[in-house]
C-alpha positions in Angstrom: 35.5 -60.3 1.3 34.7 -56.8 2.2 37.2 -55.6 4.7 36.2 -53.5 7.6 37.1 -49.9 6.2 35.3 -50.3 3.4 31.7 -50.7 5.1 32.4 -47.8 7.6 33.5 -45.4 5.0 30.9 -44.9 1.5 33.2 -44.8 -1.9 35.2 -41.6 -2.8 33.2 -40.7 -5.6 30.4 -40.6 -3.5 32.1 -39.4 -0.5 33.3 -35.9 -3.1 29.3 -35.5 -4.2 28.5 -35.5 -0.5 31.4 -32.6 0.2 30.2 -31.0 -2.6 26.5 -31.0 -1.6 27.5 -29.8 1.7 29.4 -26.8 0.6 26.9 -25.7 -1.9 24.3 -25.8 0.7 26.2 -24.0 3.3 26.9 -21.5 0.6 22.9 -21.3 0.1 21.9 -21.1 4.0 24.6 -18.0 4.2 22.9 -16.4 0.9 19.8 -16.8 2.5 21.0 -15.2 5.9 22.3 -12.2 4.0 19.2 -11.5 2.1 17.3 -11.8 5.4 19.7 -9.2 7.0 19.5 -6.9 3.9 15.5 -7.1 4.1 15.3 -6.4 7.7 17.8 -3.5 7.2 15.7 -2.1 4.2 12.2 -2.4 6.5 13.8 -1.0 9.5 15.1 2.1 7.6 11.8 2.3 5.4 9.7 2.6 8.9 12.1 5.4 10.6 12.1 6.9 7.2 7.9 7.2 6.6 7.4 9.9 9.4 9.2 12.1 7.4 7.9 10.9 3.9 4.1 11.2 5.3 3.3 14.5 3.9 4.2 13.4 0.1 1.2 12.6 -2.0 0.3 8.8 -2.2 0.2 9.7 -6.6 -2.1 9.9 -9.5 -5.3 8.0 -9.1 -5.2 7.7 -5.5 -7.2 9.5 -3.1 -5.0 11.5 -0.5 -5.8 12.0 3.4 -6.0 16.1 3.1 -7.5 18.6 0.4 -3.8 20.0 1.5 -2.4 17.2 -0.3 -4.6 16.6 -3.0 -3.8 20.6 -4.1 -0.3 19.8 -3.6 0.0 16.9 -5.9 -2.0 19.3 -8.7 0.0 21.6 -8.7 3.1 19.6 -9.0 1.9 18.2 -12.4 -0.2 20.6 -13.6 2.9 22.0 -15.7 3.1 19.0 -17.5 -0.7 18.5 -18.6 -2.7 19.8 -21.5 -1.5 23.1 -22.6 -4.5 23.8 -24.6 -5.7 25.3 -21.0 -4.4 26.2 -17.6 -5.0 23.7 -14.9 -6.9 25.5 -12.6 -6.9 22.7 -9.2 -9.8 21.6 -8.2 -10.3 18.8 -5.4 -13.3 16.8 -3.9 -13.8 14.6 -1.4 -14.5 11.2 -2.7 -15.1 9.3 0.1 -18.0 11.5 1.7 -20.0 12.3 -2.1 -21.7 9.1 -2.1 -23.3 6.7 0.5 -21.9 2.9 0.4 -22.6 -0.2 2.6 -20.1 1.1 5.5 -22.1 4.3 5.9 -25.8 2.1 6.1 -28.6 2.2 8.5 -30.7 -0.3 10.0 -34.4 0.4 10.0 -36.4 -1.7 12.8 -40.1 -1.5 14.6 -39.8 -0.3 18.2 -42.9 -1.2 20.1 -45.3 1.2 18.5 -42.8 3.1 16.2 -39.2 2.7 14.5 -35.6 3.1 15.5 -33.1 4.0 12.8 -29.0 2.8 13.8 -26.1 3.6 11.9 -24.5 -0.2 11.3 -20.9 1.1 10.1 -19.3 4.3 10.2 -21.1 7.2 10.5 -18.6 9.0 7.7 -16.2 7.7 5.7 -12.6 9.1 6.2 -11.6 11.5 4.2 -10.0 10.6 0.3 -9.0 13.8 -1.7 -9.0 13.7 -5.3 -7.6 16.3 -7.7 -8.7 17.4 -11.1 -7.8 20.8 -13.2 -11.6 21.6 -13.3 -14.4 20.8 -12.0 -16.1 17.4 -13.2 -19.2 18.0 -12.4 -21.8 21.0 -11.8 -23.0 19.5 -8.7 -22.7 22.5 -5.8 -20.1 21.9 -3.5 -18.6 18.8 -4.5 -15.6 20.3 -6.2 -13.5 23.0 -4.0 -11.3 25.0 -5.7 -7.6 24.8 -4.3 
């Protein structure tokens, strides 16, 4: 028969896996609370940092918040573009050259005539986007820098 020992206590090759598993998982859950200290640290210092960093341009292909910007980021690569000709900056405001669906009005019969409300926005914000000339001949669209 079994004796009492040996039904309180699980075999030693079993009882090493279980030590095992325990160590390797407390050496997981301490990785894990590292990382999250390391990626709170990062965010933290990222936030205090982007007060200073908010007059950089946002980069190519993306519309800025001021023409200020926009010219800015032109002229910083413009000395690396085509030097067939010089990059004269040009900059336009992309969000306000064309209507869209958050800039719509609402048509409707008032008693014996119409009213006419503005559903969205009345403007979009401002989105500055440069170019070395202008893109198209439309009048006022493009404003040199």
């Amino acid at each position: 028969w079994l004796q009492h020992s040996q039904l309180t206590r699980p075999p030693r090759p079993l009882l090493r896996h279980l030590c095992a598993m325990q160590r390797l998982l407390s050496r997981a859950f301490l990785g894990l609370c590292a990382c999250a200290a390391l990626s709170a640290a990062l965010k933290i210092t990222s936030d205090s940092s982007a007060d200073a960093s908010a007059a950089d341009p946002k980069g190519a292909g993306l519309p800025e918040d001021t023409m200020e910007l926009a010219c800015q980021e032109c002229a910083a690569k413009a000395p690396y573009l085509d030097k067939k000709d010089d990059c004269v900056c040009f900059a336009t405001d992309v969000m306000g050259t064309f209507e869209n669906d958050a800039t719509k009005e609402l048509t409707t019969r008032d008693k014996y005539g119409s009213e006419t409300v503005n559903t969205g926005a009345a403007r979009l914000a401002e989105g500055w986007l440069w170019h070395c000339r202008p893109v198209t001949a439309t009048e006022g669209v493009w404003k040199q820098c």
